[in-house]
C-alpha positions in Angstrom: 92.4 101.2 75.7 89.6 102.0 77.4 87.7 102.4 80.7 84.1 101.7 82.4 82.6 102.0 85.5 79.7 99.6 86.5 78.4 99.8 90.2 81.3 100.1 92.3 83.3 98.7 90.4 85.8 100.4 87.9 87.2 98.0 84.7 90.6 99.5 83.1 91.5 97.2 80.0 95.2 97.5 78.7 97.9 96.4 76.4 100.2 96.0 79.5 100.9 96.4 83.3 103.8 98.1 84.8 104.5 97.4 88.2 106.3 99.2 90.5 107.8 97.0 93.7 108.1 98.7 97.0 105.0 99.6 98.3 103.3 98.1 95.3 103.7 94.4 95.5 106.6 94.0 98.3 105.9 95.5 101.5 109.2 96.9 102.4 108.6 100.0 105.0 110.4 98.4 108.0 113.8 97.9 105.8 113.4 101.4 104.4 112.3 103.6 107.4 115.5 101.5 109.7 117.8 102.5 106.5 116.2 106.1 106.4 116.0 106.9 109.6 119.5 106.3 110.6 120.9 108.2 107.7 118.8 111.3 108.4 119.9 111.5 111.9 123.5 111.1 110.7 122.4 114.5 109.3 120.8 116.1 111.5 117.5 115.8 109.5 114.3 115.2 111.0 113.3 111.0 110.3 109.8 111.7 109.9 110.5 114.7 107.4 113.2 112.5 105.1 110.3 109.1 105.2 108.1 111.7 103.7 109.8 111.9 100.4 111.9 108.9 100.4 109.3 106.4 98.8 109.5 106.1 95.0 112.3 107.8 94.5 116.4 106.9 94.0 118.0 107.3 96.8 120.5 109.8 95.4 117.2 112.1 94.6 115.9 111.5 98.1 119.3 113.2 98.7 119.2 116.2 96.5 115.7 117.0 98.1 116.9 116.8 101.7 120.2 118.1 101.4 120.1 120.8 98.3 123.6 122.4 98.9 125.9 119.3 99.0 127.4 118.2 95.6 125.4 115.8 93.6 128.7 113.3 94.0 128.2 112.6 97.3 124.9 112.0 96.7 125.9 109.4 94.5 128.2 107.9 96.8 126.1 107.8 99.6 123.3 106.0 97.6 125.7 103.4 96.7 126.3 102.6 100.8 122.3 103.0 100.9 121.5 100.2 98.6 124.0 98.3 100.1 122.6 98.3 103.4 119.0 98.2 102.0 119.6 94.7 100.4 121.7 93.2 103.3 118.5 93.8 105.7 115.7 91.8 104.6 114.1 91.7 107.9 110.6 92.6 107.6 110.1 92.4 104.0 106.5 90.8 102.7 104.4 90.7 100.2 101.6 92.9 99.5 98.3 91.4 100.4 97.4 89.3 97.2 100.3 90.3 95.6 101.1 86.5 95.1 97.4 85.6 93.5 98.1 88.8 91.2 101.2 87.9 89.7 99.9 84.5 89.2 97.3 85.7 87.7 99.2 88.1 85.3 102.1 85.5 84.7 101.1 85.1 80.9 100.3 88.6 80.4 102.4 91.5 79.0 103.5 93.1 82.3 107.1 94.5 83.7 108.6 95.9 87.1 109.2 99.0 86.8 111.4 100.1 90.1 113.6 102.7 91.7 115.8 99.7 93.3 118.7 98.5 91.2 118.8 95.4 89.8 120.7 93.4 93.0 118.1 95.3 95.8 115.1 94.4 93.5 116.3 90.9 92.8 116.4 90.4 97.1 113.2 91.8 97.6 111.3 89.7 95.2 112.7 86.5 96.6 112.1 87.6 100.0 108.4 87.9 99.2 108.6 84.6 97.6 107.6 86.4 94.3 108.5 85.6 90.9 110.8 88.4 88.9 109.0 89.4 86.0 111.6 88.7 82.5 110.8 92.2 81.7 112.2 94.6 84.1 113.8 98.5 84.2 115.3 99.1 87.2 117.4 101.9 88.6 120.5 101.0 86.3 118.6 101.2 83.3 117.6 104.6 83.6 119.1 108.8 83.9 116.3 110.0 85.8 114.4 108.9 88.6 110.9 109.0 88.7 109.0 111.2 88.9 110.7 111.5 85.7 108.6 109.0 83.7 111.9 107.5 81.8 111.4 104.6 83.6 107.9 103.7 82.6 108.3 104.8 79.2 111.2 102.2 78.4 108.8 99.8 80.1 106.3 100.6 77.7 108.9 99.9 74.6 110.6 97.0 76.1 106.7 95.6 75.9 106.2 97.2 72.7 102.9 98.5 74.3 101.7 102.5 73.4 102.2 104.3 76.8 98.8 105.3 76.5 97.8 101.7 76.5 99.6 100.7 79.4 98.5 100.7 83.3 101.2 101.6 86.0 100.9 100.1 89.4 102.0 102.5 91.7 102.2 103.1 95.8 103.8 106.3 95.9 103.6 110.3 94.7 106.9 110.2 92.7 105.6 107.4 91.1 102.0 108.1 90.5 103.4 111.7 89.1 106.1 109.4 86.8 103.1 107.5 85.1 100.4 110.3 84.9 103.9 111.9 83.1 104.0 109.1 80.9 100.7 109.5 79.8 99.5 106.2 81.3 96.4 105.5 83.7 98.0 104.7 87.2 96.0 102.4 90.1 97.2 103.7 93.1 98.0 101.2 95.8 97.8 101.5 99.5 97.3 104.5 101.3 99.9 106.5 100.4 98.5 106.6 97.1 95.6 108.0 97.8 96.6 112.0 98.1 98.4 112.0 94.5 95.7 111.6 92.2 95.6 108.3 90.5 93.3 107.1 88.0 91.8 104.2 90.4 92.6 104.0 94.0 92.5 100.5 95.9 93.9 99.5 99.6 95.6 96.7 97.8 95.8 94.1 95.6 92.8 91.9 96.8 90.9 94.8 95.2 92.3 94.2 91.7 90.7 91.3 89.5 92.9 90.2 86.6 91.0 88.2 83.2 92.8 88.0 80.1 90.7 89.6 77.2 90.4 87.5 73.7 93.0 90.0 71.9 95.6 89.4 74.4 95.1 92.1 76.2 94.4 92.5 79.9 91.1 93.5 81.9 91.1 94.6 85.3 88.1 94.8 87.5 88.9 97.1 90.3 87.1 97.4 93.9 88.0 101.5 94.8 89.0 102.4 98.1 85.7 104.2 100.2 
């Protein structure tokens, strides 16, 4: 729909929210960068290199970035032992600051998870933030292509039956930010990593993000922007 500015304040009003997890609502950096970290140096990659384009993405296409020779099988197979270890470890996973007052407050509005985890990695990480699994969700089985291909966010969009270009995508990371700007959405990027990949609004978190429900059933959102 549309969008306003008044003061510092930005208002973004919407058909539908699609919500990405990690880094979004579920702070999960200490699971990923003990996962990461040990399967780069099994490598001989550089940690710090791989955690730069590990976020947002499946873990097979972390893989085909970091390692472009090796055949996209072992990829695959690799991810598999990946998401394995990633939902075993729980240690360190919270939620997002707010992120329970938001999805309260969006409970009765149209809204989805949109993530890169698989269904059994996504389902963990919810329940270890003590947050409640949206009924509409595309996760990594449900798609060919990871983001930044905007597949994912696009079958949000229909499961909704929302317009893409009604919809606002939640998003912490540059292959996702690049997935919904793809999909012809408007994307609040949240938390810093956000901040370098161009999103429509950019807030440190969720405390930033007001939620009303608008007469037509659509969604308003009063956003705070980061300084």
């Amino acid at each position: 729909m549309s969008a306003s500015t008044a003061s510092a304040h930005v208002v973004l009003n919407a058909g539908a929210l699609l919500l990405d997890m990690d880094g979004t609502l579920v702070n999960s950096d200490a699971v990923v960068e003990r996962c990461w970290r040990e399967w780069a140096l099994s490598h001989g990659l550089d940690p710090q290199e791989a955690l730069k384009v590990v976020h947002g993405r499946q873990g097979y296409a972390t893989m085909a970035i970091l390692l472009p020779e090796r055949p996209m099988e072992l990829n695959h197979a690799e991810n598999a032992e990946m998401l394995a270890r990633e939902t075993a470890d729980t240690d360190g996973v919270v939620p997002v600051a707010s992120a329970p007052e938001f999805m309260a407050a969006i409970a009765r509005l149209p809204h989805a998870l949109v993530t890169s985890a698989d269904a059994a990695l996504a389902g963990v990480r919810m329940a270890a933030a003590a947050l409640p699994m949206p009924d509409v969700r595309v996760t990594a089985e449900s798609v060919g292509a990871s983001k930044p291909d905007p597949e994912g966010f696009l079958k949000g969009a229909a499961s909704l039956g929302v317009d893409p270009a009604d919809c606002v995508v939640f998003e912490d990371s540059g292959a996702g930010i690049a997935a919904g700007l793809a999909a012809g959405m408007r994307v609040v990027g949240i938390g810093p990593r956000a901040a370098a990949h161009g999103p429509t609004v950019h807030v440190h978190d969720l405390t930033a993000v007001r939620v009303d429900a608008a007469g037509d059933g659509s969604v308003r959102l009063t956003l705070t922007p980061a300084g």
